[in-house]
TORZA-794606 format. One line per 3 residues: number of its first residue (from 1); their letters; for each residue z, x, y of C-alpha. Coordinates in steps of 0.1 Angstrom, whole numbers, plus 5000, padded with zeros to 4 digits. Each point is the difference from the previous one (the first is absolute). Layout:
! TORZA-794606
NUM	a	Z:X:Y; ...
***
This chain:
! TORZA-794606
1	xxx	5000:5000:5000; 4992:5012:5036; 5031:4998:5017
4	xxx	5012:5008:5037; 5035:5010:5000; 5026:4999:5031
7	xxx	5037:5014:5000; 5021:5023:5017; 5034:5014:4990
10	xxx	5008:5016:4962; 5009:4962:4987; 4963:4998:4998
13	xxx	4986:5030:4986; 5010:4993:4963; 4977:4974:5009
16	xxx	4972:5021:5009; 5002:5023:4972; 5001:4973:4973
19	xxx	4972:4987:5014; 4981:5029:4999; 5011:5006:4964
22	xxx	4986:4970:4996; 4965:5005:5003; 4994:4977:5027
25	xxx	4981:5017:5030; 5019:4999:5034; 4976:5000:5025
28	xxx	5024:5010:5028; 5036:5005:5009; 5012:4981:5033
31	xxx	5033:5011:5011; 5017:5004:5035; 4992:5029:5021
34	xxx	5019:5033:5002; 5030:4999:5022; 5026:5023:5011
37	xxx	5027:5005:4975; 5033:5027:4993; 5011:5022:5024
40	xxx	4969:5020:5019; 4990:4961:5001; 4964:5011:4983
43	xxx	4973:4976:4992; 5006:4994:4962; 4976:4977:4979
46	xxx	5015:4978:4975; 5005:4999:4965; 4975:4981:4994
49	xxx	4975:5019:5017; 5009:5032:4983; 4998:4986:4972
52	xxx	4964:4982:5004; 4991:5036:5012; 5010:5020:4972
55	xxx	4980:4972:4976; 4969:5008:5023; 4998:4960:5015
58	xxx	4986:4995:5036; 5027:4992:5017; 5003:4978:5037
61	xxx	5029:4997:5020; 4994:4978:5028; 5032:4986:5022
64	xxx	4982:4965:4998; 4974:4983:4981; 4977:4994:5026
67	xxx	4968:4979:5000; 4984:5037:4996; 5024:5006:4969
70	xxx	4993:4966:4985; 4966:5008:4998; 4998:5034:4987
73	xxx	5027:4987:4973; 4972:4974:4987; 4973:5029:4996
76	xxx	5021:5009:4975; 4998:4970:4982; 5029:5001:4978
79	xxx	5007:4978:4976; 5035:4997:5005; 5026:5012:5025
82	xxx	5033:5014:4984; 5030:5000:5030; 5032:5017:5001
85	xxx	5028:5003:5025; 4968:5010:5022; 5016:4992:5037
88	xxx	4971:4980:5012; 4996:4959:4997; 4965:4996:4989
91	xxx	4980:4974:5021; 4984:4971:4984; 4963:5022:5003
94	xxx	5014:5028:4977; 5012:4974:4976; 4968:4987:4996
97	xxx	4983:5035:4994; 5009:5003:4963; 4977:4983:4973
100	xxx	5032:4991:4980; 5026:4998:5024; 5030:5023:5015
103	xxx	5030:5006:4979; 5032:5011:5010; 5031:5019:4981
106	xxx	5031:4987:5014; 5033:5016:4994; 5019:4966:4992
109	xxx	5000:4971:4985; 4982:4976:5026; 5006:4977:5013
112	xxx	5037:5017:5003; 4992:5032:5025; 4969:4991:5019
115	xxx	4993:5028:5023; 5006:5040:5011; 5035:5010:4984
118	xxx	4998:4977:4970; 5019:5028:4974; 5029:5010:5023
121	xxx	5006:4961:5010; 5004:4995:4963; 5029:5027:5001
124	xxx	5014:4988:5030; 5002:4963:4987; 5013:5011:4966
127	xxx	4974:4987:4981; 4998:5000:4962; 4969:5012:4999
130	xxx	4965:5005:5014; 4968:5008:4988; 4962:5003:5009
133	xxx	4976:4971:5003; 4965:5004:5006; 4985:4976:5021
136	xxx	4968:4988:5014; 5000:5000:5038; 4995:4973:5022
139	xxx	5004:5001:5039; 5037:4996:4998; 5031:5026:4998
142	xxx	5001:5005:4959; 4992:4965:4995; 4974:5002:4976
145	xxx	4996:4987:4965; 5015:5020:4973; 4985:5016:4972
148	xxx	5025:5024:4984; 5037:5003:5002; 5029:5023:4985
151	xxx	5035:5000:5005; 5022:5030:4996; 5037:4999:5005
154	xxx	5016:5015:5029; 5032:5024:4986; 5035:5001:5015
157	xxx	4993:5030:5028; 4966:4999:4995; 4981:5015:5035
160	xxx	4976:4987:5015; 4985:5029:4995; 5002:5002:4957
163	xxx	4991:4964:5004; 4966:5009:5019; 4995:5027:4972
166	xxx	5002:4974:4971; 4975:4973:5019; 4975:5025:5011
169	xxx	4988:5008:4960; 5002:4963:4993; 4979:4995:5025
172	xxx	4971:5020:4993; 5005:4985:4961; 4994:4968:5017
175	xxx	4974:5006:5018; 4975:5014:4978; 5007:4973:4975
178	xxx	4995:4974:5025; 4966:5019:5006; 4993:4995:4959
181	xxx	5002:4967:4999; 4988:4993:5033; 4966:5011:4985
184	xxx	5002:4987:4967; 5006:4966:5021; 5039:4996:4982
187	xxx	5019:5005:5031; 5016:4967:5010; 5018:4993:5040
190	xxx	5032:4980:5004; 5007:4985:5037; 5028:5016:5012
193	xxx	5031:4971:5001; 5012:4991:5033; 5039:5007:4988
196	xxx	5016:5026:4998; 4979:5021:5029; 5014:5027:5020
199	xxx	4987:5027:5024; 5012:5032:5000; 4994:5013:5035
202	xxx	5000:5041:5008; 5025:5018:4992; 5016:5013:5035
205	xxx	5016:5032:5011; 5033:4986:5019; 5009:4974:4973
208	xxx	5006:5030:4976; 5034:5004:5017; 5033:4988:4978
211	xxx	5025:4975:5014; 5028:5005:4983; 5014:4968:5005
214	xxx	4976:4990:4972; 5009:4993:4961; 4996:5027:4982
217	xxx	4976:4987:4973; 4975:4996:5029; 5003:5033:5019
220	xxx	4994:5013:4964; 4964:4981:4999; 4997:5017:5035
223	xxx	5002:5034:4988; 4978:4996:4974; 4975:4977:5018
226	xxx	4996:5025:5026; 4994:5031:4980; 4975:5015:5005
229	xxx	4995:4987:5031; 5016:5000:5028; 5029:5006:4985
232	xxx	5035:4979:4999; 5024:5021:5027; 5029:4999:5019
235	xxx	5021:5032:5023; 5031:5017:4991; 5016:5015:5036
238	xxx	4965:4993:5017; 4979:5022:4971; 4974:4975:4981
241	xxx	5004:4997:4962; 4974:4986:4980; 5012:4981:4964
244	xxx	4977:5003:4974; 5017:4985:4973; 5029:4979:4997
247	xxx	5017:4973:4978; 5024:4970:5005; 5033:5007:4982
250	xxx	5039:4985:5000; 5017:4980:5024; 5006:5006:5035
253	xxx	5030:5025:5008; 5012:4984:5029; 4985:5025:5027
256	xxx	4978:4996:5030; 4962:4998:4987; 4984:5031:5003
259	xxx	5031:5021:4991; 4997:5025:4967; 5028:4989:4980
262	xxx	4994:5026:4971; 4976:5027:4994; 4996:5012:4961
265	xxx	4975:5009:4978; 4991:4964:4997; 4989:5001:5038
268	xxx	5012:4994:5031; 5015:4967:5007; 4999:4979:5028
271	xxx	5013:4968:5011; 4981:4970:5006; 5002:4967:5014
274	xxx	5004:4989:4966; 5005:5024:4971; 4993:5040:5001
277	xxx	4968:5016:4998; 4998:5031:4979; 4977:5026:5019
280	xxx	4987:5027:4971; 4973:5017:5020; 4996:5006:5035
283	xxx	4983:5023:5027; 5016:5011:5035; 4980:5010:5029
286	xxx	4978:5032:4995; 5016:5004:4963; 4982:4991:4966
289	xxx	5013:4970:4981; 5032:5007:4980; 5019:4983:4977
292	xxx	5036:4984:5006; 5015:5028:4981; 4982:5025:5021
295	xxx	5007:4988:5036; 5034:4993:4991; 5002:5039:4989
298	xxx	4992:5007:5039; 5016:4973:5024; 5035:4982:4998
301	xxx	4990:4970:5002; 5025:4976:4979; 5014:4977:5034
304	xxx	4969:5007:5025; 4981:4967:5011; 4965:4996:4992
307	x	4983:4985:5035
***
């Protein structure tokens, strides 16, 4: 099958590659343009494009899919467009290019998570589980019919980040066998059910910080559902600490939330609105991340106040 294909970040790559592995022929790679990243702020390309690159694809990165953009995508004439996490809403006039359609891998189990941050909203809301479902895309935000779906369970302390690693394989499973059957004519489409929908809006920088007038239980979904990014935090004496991992555990002590009752080699633990959340890794400012046992090795800390 000739097949366009449009992502951005490492989520979609497995994509890409299985594809390729696949046999079908990807016409071209469509991803956003290089932009300044680390700390010389230099122009990086993304994963995707890398990738494409080192398969020897064409690959286009324009910062909108202009009228101009629309119609050098039909030259191509692909027979399908394959979409992942690509950053860019695609007008009704791309949708239309494809002989067969544009399908999307989305990292949930729609229509719970419609939208930019779909795998760390799962983490956040405590979810049992997600998945993938591929879809076929209509002019709305993930509201498209289904065509595939998996579950798999969320863990206690799972990250949003080990989370991300288990969809993006499923994904690209999915979406070559949704290609199969699409041409042996087997692949049947569900509506998506009006219940149960949820959007999952980006993931911003300033809601990373912890309140510790929160349960415990849910600053624990915080940690994880912020890792990798951007990172659950909070200050100790005006010095920014970034939790990595943490876990809910015993009653609260009785002290003023954000206090660190104990530190063992359990981890360091720190009251809570309601309960004590056990910290186990963590990162202070300019240092690499360290476990409880090791920061505790360094610092008094037992009695300071988490901020």
């Amino acid at each position: 099958m000739k097949i366009v294909f449009a992502g951005t970040p490492d989520f979609a790559v497995a994509a890409l590659d299985a594809l390729a592995a696949a046999g079908h022929d990807i016409a071209a790679a469509y991803t956003q343009p290089d932009r300044p990243a680390g700390r010389g702020r230099h122009l990086q390309s993304t994963p995707v494009a890398r990738r494409a690159e080192a398969l020897g694809l064409p690959v286009r990165k324009p910062a909108r899919l202009t009228p101009d953009e629309v119609a050098a995508l039909r030259t191509l004439a692909p027979d399908a467009m394959v979409v992942v996490a690509y950053g860019l809403i695609l007008p009704a006039a791309v949708l239309e290019v494809p002989r067969l359609g544009c399908f999307n891998i989305h990292a949930s189990l729609l229509p719970r998570w419609r939208g930019a941050a779909p795998i760390a909203r799962a983490v956040l809301a405590g979810d049992a589980e997600s998945g993938v479902t591929i879809m076929r895309m209509d002019a709305g935000l993930d509201t498209g019919p289904m065509l595939l779906r998996e579950s798999v369970a969320i863990a206690p302390a799972m990250t949003a980040g080990e989370l991300h690693d288990a969809l993006a394989p499923l994904g690209a499973r999915l979406i070559v066998r949704a290609l199969d059957e699409l041409t042996r004519g087997a692949l049947h489409e569900t509506p998506q059910p009006a219940a149960g929908a949820t959007y999952a809006k980006k993931i911003a920088k300033d809601e990373a910080r912890l309140d510790w007038a929160l349960p415990a239980d849910e600053l624990a979904r915080r940690v994880g559902g912020y890792n990798p990014a951007p990172m659950a935090w909070c200050e100790l004496d005006g010095e920014r600490v970034r939790l990595l991992r943490a876990r809910a555990g015993g009653a609260t002590p009785g002290a003023t939330p954000g206090t660190i009752v104990a530190v063992n080699a359990g981890g360091i633990h720190v009251a809570t609105g309601n309960g004590v959340l056990v910290v186990t890794e963590l990162q202070f400012a300019g240092g690499t991340p360290q476990t409880a046992q090791q920061a505790g090795t360094g610092r008094s800390l037992a009695g300071q106040r988490l901020a």
